[in-house]
N, C-alpha and C positions, 0 to 999 in steps of 0.2 A: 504494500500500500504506500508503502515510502516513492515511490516511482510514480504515483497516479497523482492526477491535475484535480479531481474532484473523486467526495465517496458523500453516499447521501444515504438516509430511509426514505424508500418512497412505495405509491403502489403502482403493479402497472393497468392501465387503464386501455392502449393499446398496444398491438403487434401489428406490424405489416410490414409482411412475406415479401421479397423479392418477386417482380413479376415478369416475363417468365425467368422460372429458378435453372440457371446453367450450370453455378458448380456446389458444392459445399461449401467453400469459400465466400458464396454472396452473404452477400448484408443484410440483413434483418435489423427492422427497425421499432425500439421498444421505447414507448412512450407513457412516463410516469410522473403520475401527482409528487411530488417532494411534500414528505415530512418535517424532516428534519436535516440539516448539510452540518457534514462532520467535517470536512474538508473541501476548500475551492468557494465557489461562488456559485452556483445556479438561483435559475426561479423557477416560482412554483409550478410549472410544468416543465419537463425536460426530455430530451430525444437521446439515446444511446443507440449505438448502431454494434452488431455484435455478426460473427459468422453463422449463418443459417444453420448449422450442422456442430455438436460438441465434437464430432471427429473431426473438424477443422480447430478446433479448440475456440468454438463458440460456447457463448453463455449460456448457463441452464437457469434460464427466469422462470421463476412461478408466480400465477396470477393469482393461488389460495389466497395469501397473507405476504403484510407489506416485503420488500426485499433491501436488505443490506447493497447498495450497491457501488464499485469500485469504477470510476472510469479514467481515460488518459486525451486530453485533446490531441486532435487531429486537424488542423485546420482551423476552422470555424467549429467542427463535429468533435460528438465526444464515442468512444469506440471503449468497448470491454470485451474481456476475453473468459475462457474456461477458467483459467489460472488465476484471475484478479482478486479474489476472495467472495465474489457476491456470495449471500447467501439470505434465505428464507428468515425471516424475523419471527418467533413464534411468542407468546405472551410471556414464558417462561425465559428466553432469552433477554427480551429490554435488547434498544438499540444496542449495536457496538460503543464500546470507547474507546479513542483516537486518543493515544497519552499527548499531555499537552495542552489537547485541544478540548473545548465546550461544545457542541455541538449548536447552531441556529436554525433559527428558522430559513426558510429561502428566499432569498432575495425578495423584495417588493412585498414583501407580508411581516416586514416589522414595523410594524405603525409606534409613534411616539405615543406614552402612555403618560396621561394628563395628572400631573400635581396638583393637591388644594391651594397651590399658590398660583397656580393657573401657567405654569411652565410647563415643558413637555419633557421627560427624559427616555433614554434609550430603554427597552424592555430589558430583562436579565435573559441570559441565554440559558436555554433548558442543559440539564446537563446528561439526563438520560438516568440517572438516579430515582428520579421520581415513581417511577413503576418498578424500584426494586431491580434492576440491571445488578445481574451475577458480578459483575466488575464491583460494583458501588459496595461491598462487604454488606449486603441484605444478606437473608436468609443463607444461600451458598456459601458468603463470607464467614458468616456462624462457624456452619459445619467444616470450612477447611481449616479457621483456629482451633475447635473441638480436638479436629483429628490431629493438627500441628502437637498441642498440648498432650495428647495421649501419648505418642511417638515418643517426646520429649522425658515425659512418666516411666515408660517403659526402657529408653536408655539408659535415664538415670537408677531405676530398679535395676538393671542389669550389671552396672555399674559397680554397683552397692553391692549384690550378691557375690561377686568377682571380690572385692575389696574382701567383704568376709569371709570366703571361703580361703585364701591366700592369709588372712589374719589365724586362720585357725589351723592352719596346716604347717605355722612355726611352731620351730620348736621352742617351747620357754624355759 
């Protein structure tokens, strides 16, 4: 992801197919709401153009549920491959997070948000936390301190039984 120009959550709303389709290699062209931009700049709608076929090492976009999505411009055009990371957002996952980075809204849909003093300031960026994202040390978090702590328990038990047996096996 270190290599791509933009990565977003978005859903896709269209596909269209190459017309007529010549090789695996055509372009396929997928077109998605923006959620959220982890990286780059888009707005709220946006066009990725991908190879029609995963054996040419095109995209495998699903239209179930929103998609993590990775791309690299091209021109004007933004292009993704097999390899880029996309992947399927499911409720249990929570967007990606991009270390560093907050994730925003897209382009043209952050509206200044009006103060009692009647000034406008910038909105705060979503940071993908808020629905409990495995990253954010939610519930997942819990459980892989739980396990870090037991591991830790158990060396140090091991430790200790070593220490004593080695204590009791001098001679005094």
């Amino acid at each position: 992801m270190e290599r791509s120009d933009v990565s977003f959550t978005g859903t896709l709303v269209e596909r269209v197919d190459p017309d007529p389709l010549v090789a695996s290699t055509d372009a396929v062209r997928y077109v998605f709401d923006v959620e959220l931009v982890h990286k780059g700049s888009v707005g709220p709608r946006v066009e990725v153009e991908s190879a029609v076929s995963s054996e040419s090492c095109g995209a495998v976009i699903s239209d179930e549920s929103p998609m993590f999505v990775v791309a690299t411009r091209e021109g004007d055009r933004l292009r993704t491959s097999l390899c880029d990371g996309n992947r399927p957002i499911t409720n249990l996952d929570g967007p990606p997070q991009v270390p560093g980075r907050a994730p925003t809204p897209p382009a043209g849909q952050r509206p200044p948000q009006p103060t009692g003093a009647g000034q406008a300031v910038a909105p705060q960026a979503q940071t993908g936390c808020e629905n409990g994202a495995p990253d954010c040390g939610g519930a997942n978090g819990t459980l892989v301190g739980l396990l870090a702590a037991g591991a830790a328990l158990a060396v140090a038990a091991s430790a200790g039984g070593v220490w004593l047996a080695r204590r009791r096996a001098r001679p005094q």
